[in-house]
Structures are given as C-alpha cells and as structure tokens.
C-alpha positions in Angstrom: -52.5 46.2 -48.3 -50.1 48.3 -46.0 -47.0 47.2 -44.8 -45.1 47.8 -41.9 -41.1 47.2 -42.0 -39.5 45.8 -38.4 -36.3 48.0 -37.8 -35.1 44.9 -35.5 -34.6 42.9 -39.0 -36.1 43.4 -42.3 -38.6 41.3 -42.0 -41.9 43.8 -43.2 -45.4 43.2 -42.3 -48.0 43.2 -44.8 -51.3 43.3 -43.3 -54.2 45.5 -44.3 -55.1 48.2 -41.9 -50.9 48.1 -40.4 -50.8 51.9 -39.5 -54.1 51.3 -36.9 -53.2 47.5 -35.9 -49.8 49.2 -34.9 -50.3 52.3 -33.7 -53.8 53.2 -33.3 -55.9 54.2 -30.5 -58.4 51.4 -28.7 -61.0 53.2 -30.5 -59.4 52.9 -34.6 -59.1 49.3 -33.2 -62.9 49.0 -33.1 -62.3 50.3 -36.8 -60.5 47.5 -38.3 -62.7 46.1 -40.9 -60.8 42.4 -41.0 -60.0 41.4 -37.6 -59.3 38.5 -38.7 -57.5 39.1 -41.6 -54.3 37.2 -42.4 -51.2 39.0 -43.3 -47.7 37.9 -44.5 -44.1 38.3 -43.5 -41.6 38.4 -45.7 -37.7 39.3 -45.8 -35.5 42.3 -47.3 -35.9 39.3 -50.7 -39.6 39.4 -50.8 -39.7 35.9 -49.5 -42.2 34.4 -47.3 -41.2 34.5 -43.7 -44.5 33.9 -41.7 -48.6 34.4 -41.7 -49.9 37.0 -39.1 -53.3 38.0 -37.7 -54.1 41.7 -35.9 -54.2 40.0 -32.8 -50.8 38.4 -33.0 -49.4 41.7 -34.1 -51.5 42.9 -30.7 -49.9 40.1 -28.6 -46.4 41.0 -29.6 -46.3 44.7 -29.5 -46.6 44.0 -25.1 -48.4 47.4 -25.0 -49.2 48.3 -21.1 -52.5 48.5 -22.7 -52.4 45.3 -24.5 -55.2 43.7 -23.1 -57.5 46.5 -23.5 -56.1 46.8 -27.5 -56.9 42.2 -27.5 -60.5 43.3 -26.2 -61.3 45.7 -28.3 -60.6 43.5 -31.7 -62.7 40.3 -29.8 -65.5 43.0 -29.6 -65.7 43.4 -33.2 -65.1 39.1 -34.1 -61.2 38.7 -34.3 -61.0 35.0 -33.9 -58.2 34.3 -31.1 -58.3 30.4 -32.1 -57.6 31.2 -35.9 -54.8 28.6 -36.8 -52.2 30.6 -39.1 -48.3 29.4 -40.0 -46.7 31.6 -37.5 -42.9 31.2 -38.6 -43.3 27.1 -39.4 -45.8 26.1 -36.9 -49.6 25.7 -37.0 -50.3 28.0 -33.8 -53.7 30.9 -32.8 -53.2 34.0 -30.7 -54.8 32.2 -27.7 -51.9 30.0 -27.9 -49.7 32.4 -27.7 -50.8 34.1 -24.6 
C-alpha cells in the first residue's frame, strides 16, 4: 500500500494507488486497479483516524477538474454509494457531494 501524509495535520493516507488517486492525470485514473478500494487514516501514533475510498480522496481534493477526475473512476466501477466509516460516521461519496 502507499501512503500519502497531509501537511495540514499528520493525519497520512494509506490507500493503494495514493501517488495517481492524488496526483494523477484523468487518464492514470482510468488506471486504478481498486476503485473501490478502502484505505485508512491514521495519526502521527499509527492510530486509526478514518476509512477512505478514491473517490472521497477525489471529492476532497476540489480539483477544477474534479468532476471529470469522479467520472473517470465511475467509468471503471468506483461505487459512489460504498458505505465506509468516514471519521465516526457511516457515510458514501454520493453523500458527500
């Protein structure tokens, strides 16, 4: 799995795929071989902070091309009503949008 660290906390993301979810073109997108893979939060500790899905990383980056970067992982099966524990509650991407 890769991991991506937030420099807003120290919260890291480890999803597999990170470096493409994150900063990859619409076309590494198409790439992703989980798109509905389920990654994990956690603190500077190691401890569990949250569950997260590509698409939620998608939803929060607010790219100007975010919708273009959500359609390209729906192409390939990401699941937008996927339930996860996003920091304590039982939410999908779609209600997040």
């Amino acid at each position: 799995m890769d991991y991506k660290k937030n420099n807003n906390n120290k919260n890291k993301i480890i999803i597999d795929q990170s470096d493409i979810i994150t900063n990859g073109t619409i076309e590494q997108l198409k790439t992703i071989k989980n798109p509905n893979g389920i990654g994990t939060i956690v603190d500077e500790d190691n401890n569990f902070v949250s569950q997260i899905t590509p698409l939620m990383m998608i939803i929060n980056q607010s790219a100007k091309n975010c919708q273009d970067k959500i359609d390209a992982l729906l192409n390939i099966g990401a699941d937008p009503n996927l339930k996860i524990n996003y920091y304590g509650k039982n939410i999908s991407a779609s209600e997040r949008i």
